[in-house]
C-alpha distance (Angstrom), angle and dihedral (degrees) to the residues before:
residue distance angle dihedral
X1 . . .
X2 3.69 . .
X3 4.23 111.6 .
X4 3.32 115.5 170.5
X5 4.11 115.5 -117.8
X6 3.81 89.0 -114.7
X7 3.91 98.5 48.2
X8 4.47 116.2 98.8
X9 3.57 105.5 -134.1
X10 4.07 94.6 -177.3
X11 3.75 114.1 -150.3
X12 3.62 109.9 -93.5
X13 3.48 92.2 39.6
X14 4.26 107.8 123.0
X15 3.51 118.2 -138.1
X16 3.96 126.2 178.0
X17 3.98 104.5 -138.8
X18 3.75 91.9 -111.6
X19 4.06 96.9 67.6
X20 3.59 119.3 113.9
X21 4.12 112.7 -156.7
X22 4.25 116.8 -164.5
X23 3.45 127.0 -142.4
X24 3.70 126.3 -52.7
X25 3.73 89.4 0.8
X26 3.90 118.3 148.6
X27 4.35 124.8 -150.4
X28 3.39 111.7 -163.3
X29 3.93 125.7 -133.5
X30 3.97 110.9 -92.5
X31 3.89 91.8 22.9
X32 4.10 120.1 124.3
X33 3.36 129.7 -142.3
X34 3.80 122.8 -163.5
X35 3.30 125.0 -141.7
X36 4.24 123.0 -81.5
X37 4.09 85.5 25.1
X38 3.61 107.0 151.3
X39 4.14 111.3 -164.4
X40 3.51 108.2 -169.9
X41 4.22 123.7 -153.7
X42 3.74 122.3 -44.1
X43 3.48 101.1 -3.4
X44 4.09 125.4 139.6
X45 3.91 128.2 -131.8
X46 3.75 108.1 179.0
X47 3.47 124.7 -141.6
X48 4.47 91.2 -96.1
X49 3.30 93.0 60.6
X50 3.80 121.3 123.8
X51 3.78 111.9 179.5
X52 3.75 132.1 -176.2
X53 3.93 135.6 -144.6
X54 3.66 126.1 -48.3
X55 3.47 106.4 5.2
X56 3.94 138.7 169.9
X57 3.70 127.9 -139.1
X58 3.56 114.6 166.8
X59 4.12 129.6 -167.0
X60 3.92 113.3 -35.9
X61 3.65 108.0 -7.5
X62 3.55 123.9 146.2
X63 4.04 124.9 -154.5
X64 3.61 121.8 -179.0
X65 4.05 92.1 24.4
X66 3.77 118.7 166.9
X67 3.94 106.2 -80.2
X68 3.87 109.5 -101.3
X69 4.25 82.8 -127.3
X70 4.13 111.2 128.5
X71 4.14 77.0 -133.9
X72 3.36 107.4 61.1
X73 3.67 119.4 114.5
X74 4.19 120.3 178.6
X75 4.29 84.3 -107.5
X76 3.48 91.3 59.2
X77 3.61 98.0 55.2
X78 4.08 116.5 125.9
X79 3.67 126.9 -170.0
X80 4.03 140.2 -66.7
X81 3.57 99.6 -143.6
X82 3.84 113.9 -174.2
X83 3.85 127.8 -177.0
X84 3.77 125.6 -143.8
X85 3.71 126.8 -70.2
X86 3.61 106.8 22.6
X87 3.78 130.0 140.7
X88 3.98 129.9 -143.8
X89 3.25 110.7 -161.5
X90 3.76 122.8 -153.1
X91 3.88 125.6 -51.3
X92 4.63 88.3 5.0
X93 3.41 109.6 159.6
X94 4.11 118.9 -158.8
X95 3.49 122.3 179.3
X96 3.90 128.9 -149.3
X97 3.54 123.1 -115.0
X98 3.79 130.3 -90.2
X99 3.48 114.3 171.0
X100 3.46 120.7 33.3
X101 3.84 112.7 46.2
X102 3.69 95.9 -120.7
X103 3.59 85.4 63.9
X104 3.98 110.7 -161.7
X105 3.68 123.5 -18.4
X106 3.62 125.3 -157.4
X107 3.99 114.8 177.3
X108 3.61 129.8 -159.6
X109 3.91 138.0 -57.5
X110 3.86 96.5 24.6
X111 4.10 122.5 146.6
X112 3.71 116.1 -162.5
X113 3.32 113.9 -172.8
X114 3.47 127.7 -142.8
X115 4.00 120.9 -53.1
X116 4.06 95.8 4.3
X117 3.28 118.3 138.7
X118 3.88 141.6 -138.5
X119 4.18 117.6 -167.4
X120 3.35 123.9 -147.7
X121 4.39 119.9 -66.4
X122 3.56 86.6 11.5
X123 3.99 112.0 154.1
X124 3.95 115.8 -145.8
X125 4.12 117.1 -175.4
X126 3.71 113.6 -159.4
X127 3.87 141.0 -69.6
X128 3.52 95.4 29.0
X129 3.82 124.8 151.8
X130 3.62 115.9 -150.7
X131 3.69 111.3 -172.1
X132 3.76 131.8 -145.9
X133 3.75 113.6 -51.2
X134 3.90 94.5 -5.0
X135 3.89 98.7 154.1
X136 4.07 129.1 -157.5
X137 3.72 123.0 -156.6
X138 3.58 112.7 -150.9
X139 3.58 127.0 -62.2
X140 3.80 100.0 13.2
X141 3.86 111.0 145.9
X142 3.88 115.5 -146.7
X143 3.58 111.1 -164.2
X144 3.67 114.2 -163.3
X145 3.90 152.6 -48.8
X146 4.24 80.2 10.2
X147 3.85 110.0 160.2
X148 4.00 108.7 -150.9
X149 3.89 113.9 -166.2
X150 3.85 122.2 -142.5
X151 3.89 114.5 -73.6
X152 3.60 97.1 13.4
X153 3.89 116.7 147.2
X154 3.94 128.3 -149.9
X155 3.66 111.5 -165.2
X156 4.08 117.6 -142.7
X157 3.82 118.4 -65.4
X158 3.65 95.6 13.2
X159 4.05 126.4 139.2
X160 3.64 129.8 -154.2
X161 3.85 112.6 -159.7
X162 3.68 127.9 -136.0
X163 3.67 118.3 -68.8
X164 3.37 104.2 18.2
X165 3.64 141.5 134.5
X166 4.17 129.7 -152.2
X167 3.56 110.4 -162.1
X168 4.26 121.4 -123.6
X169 4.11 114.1 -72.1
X170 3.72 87.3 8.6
X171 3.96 110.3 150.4
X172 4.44 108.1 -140.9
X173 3.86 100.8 -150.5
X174 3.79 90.4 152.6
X175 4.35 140.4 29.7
X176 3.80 110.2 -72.0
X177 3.85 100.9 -151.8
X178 3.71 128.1 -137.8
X179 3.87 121.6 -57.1
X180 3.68 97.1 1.1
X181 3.87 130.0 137.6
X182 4.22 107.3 -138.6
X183 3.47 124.9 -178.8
X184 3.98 132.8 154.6
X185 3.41 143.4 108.7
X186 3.87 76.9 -94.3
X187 3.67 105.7 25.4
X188 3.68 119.4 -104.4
X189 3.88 132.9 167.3
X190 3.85 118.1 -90.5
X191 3.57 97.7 -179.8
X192 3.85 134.0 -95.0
X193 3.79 124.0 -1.1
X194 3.80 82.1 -132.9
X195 4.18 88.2 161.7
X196 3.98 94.7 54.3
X197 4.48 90.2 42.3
X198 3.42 90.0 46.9
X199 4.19 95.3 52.8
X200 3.78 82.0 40.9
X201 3.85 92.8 66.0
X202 4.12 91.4 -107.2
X203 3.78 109.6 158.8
X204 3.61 122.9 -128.6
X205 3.99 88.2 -113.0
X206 3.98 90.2 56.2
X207 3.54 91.5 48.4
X208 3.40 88.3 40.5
X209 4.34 88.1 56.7
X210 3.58 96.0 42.1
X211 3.49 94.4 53.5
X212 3.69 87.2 50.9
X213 3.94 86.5 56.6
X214 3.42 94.0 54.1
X215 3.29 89.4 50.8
X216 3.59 97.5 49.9
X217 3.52 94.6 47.1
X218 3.67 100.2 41.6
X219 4.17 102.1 37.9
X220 3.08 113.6 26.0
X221 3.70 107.1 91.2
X222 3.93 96.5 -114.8
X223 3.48 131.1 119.7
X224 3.64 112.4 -92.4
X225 4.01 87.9 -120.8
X226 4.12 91.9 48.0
X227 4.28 83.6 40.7
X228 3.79 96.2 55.3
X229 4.38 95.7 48.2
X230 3.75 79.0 50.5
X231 3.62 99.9 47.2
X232 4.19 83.4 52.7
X233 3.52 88.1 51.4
X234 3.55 96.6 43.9
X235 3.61 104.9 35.8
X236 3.73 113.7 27.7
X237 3.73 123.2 177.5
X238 3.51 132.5 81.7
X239 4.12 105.8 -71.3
X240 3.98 80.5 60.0
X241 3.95 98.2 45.4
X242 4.00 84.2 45.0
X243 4.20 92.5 57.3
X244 3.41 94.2 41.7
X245 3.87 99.0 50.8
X246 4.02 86.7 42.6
X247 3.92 88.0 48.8
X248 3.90 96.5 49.8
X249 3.31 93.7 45.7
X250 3.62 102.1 55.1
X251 3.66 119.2 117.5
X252 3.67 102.2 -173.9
X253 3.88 96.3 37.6
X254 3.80 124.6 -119.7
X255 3.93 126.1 -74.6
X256 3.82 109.1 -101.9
X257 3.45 129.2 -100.6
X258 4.40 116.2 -96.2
């Protein structure tokens, strides 16, 4: 273990023998580090912070913060839970849970870059790239391989599907569903995210079906309930089960399409 002379390590604090800790950097009591974590200078790790293997936190971040919620009192404070392989780039800020007991759940092979922002009971899948100054309100789920642009802003309880893309200083005030491009000063659907399927090994004949959902579901004239059985119909396989489950399950409807 290599800990820098100016670094608090406060007892209580678990640390595999592998983690490296920066200068000036502070661990929390009660927080876990996995093993090949590398901390870099000044950055925090409160005390409710569980983190996995292999991890990056560079200068001045801060996971498991206090929630920025005028309710929050020290007893109500639920767990950071971080996967493996994720990387914090300078000045992150994470914030613990509050009010779900799982508290907020960050999976593996994320990059935040510097300034974004994760609210408290947040739920992040993996390989997601959240780029500089991208902000969650609390309670937003990301699933995965989501590509966040600088600037962009996801109000409270909002999901972003798999796949998709929200364009820089784009304001999320409703689900983006799976494989879509948004942008707008109010997020609306542009189309495909052909870019991000393609890199993702998408054929042209999926993208060529899920665009045909879309379509289906979006321009056709039907209601969305009468659209979706006919998308199943239409379209089986597992892109189409995915939009349909993320679709019916929305609670504060999807942005519109541009």
């Amino acid at each position: 273990m290599r800990i820098h002379p100016t670094a608090i390590i406060e007892a209580g604090a678990q640390l595999h023998d592998t983690v490296q800790v920066g200068a000036y950097s502070i661990i929390e009591a009660g927080a876990v580090i996995g093993a090949g974590c590398i901390i870099d200078s000044c950055a925090r790790i409160y005390g409710n912070t569980r983190m996995g293997m292999n991890n990056r936190v560079c200068h001045g971040a801060t996971l498991g913060a206090e929630p920025q919620d005028f309710t929050f009192t020290p007893d109500r404070a639920k767990p950071l839970t971080i996967g493996d392989r994720n990387h914090f780039k300078e000045g992150v800020n994470i914030s613990c849970g509050i009010k779900s007991d799982d508290g907020t759940r960050i999976g593996n092979d994320n990059y935040w870059m510097a300034f974004s922002h994760a609210g408290h009971d947040c739920v992040i899948g993996d390989h997601n790239i959240f780029a500089n100054t991208a902000t969650l309100a609390g309670h937003v789920t990301i699933e995965d391989r989501v590509f966040l642009s600088g600037q962009v802003a996801v109000h409270q309880f909002c999901r972003i599907g798999a796949y998709a893309m929200v364009a820089g200083v784009t304001g999320v005030a409703q689900d983006v569903p799976p494989f879509v491009l948004a942008d707008g000063h109010r997020a609306k659907m542009l189309g495909l995210n052909v870019v991000g399927l393609r890199r993702n090994g998408f054929t042209a004949e999926q993208r060529q079906h899920i665009k045909a959902v879309y379509r289906l579901i979006l321009r056709s004239g039907l209601r969305l309930a009468q659209a979706l059985i006919r998308a199943e119909q239409d379209y089986p396989s597992p892109e189409t089960a995915h939009i349909v489950q993320f679709i019916q399950s929305s609670r504060r409807g999807l942005i519109s399409f541009g």
